[in-house]
C-alpha positions, 0 to 999 in steps of 0.5 A: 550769616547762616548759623545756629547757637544753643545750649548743649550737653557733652551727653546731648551733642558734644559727642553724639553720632558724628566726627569731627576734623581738625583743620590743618591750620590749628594749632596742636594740642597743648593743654598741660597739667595744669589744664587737666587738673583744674578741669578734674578739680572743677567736675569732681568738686560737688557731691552726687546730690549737688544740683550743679552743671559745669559749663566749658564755655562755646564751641564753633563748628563748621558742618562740613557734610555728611558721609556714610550717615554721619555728620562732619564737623571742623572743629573751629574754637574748642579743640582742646576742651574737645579733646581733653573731653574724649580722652578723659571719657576714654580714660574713664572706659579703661578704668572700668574695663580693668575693674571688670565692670563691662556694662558701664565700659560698654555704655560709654562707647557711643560717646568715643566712637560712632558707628557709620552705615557700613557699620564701621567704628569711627574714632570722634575725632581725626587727625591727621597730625595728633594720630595718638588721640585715635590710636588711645580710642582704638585701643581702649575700645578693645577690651585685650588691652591694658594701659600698660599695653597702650602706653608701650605701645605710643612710646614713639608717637610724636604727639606725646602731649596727647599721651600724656593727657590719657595717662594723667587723667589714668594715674589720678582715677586709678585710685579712685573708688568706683562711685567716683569714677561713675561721679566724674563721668556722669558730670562730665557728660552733663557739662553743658556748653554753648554750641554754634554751628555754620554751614559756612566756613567763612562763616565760622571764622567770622564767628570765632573772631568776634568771639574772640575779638579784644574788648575791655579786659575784666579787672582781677577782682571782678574775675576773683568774685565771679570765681567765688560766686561760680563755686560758692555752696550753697547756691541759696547763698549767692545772693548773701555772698553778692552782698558781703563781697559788696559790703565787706570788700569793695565798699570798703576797699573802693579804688584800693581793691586791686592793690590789696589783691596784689599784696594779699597774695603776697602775704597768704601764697608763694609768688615768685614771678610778679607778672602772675596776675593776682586772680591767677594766683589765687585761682591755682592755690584755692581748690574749689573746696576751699571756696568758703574759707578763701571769700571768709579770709578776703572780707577779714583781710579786706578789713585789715587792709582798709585800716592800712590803706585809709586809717582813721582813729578810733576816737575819730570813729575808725578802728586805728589805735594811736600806734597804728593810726601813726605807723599807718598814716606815716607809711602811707605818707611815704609810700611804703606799701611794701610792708603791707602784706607783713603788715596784715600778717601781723594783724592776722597773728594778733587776732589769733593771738599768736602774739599779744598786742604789745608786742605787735604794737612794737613790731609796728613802731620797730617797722616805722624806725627801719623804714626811717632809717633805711629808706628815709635817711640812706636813700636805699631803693624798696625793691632791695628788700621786697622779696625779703619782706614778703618771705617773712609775711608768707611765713608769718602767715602760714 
C-alpha cells in the first residue's frame, strides 16, 4: 500500500496550491448550524496569547495528477471539514473586503484560489453537484460584489446548504470587531490535521475503511473527560485535572459513572429526547468558556450523587445524616432512581442555602412517603411521572 501520512496545517497544505475534486459517489455537503457553530466555538475560544492549535481530525486523499502545474487530489474523508474550511476562510475575505482592508483581503486569496500556468484562477474545490461553493469563491474574489449581491445572485441554486454555511458564518462575524475577525483567521489557518495521502485510488479507500472501521465505542464519560482535558486552561492544569477527574469522579462513582451522567444532564439541562447520549448533551449546552465551571459542578455533583447512589452514615464514616442515610438506602432498595436528578437538585439548593436543612430534610421524607405510596402501595408505573420529576429538577436547578 503506497501512501504518506503527516501532520499538516490548513496554512501549510490543507489549501496550498492545488485543487481538489469531489467524487461522484460522495455524499452532498450537509454539515448544519450546529456544525458550524461548534466549529466557531472551538477556534475562537482562546485569546491571541493562547498557545493553542485546533485539530480537525485526518484527511484522505487520492493524488489524482497533475495539469497545468497544479496537484489534483479527490478528496476521499474530509469533505465537509474541507469545505466548511473554504467558506469560512472566503467569508473571512468578504468581511475584509467590506470593511475596506484590501491588503488582508488580498492576502487570503492563495488559500481560496490557485492559480495554474496559464495564469487562471481555479477555484480549491470542483464540483460538479455543489456548484455554489465555486460560485461564493468567484464572486468574493471580485472586489464589485456585496454579499447582498452574492446572496441575490444564489437564490436559485439547488445546493442551498452550501449558501446557507457562507451566510451563517457572514451573519456571526459582521458584527465582529476587526482583531476578531484576523483571530478567527489566524486560528483557522493554524489548525492543524492528519493528512494521508495515496497514490492509489483502491488504495485510499482501503485507508478510509480501516479508519473508519467499527471498533469499541468510547463510553460517554470517557468522551465527557477527553472533552474537558481537550479545552480546560491552563494547559499547566491537565495533569491536576486528570487527577481530580480520577479522585473526584470516577474513584468515586466507580460503575455508577455512567448513570450519574445520565441523570446529571437531567437535573442541570432541557433534555427532551432520551436517546441523546449524555456526553452530547453536555457538549452542545457547555461552551468552551464555560469548561472550568462544568468539570467544578461534575466533582461537586459527583459528590452528591456518591452519597445517593452508595450511602453510608456519618457515624459509619460516611457523610449520610440518619434521614438521607434512610430516604437513600430506601430508594435504593426499590429501585427509585427517578428521583435522582431532583434529588441532587435539592442537595444543590441546600448547600447554596436556598433552603434550610430542615426543610430539605422534609423534602427527603415527603419523596420516600410519595414514592411508598404511588409506586409501592398503587402499583403505578415510573415512567408516568419521570418527565414531570425531571421538569422540576431542572427548575429547582436552575
Amino acid at each position: 500500500m503506497a501512501f504518506t501520512s503527516e501532520q499538516k496545517r490548513v496554512s501549510t497544505k490543507l489549501l496550498t496550491d492545488l485543487v481538489y475534486r469531489i467524487p461522484r459517489n460522495q455524499r452532498k455537503y450537509i454539515w448544519n448550524e450546529k456544525n458550524w457553530k461548534e466549529l466557531l466555538e472551538d477556534i475562537s475560544f482562546f485569546d491571541s496569547k493562547t498557545d493553542f492549535q485546533h485539530f480537525i481530525g485526518s484527511v484522505v486523499l487520492f493524488e489524482n495528477g497533475e495539469h497545468e502545474g497544479l496537484q489534483y487530489y479527490d478528496i476521499i474523508d474530509g469533505q465537509q471539514r474541507i469545505i466548511t474550511i473554504l467558506l469560512l476562510i472566503a467569508t473571512i475575505s468578504q468581511i475584509y473586503k467590506e470593511s475596506g482592508d484590501k491588503d488582508s483581503f488580498q492576502g487570503l486569496m492563495r488559500f481560496l484560489v490557485s492559480t495554474n500556468l496559464r495564469n487562471t484562477k481555479l477555484c480549491k474545490i470542483e464540483s460538479e453537484y455543489q456548484p455554489s461553493i465555486e460560485n461564493i469563491i468567484y464572486r468574493v474574489i471580485n472586489s464589485d460584489n456585496s454579499f447582498a449581491q452574492i446572496k441575490e445572485s444564489l437564490n436559485d441554486v439547488p445546493d442551498k446548504n452550501v449558501l446557507r454555511c457562507f451566510e451563517y458564518f457572514y451573519n456571526r462575524l459582521k458584527s465582529e470587531t476587526i482583531e476578531k475577525v484576523h483571530l478567527i483567521k489566524n486560528r483557522i489557518l493554524s489548525t492543524n490535521y492528519i493528512d494521508i495521502t495515496a497514490t492509489t485510488e483502491e488504495d485510499s479507500y482501503t485507508i478510509f475503511e480501516i479508519l473508519n472501521a467499527r471498533g469499541m465505542a468510547l463510553e460517554d464519560s470517557e468522551l465527557l473527560k477527553n472533552h474537558i482535558m481537550r479545552y480546560y486552561q491552563p494547559n499547566s492544569s491537565i495533569d491536576r485535572v486528570k487527577q481530580e477527574w480520577a479522585d473526584y469522579i470516577v474513584n468515586r462513582l466507580k460503575d455508577g459513572i455512567d448513570k450519574f451522567l445520565i441523570h446529571y444532564v437531567r437535573h442541570r439541562y432541557k433534555t427532551p429526547d432520551s436517546k441523546i447520549s449524555a456526553y452530547s448533551i453536555i457538549k452542545e449546552n457547555t461552551a468552551s468558556v464555560s469548561i472550568i465551571e462544568l468539570f467544578e459542578d461534575l466533582k461537586k455533583k459527583a459528590k452528591y450523587y456518591n452519597k445517593i447512589y452508595m450511602p453510608v452514615r456519618a457515624t459509619d464514616g460516611g457523610d449520610c445524616s440518619e434521614v438521607e442515610f434512610r430516604v437513600f438506602k430506601f430508594l435504593k432498595s426499590y429501585r427509585g432512581e427517578l428521583f435522582r436528578p431532583l434529588l441532587m437538585s435539592l442537595m444543590d439548593a441546600m448547600e447554596k442555602k436556598q433552603i434550610s436543612v430542615d426543610l430539605y430534610e422534609q423534602f427527603l421524607i415527603y419523596l420516600q412517603y410519595y414514592f411508598t405510596c404511588y409506586n409501592l402501595l398503587a402499583q403505578e408505573t415510573s415512567n408516568k411521572i419521570s418527565k414531570g420529576i425531571q421538569k422540576f429538577a431542572y427548575l429547582l436547578e436552575n
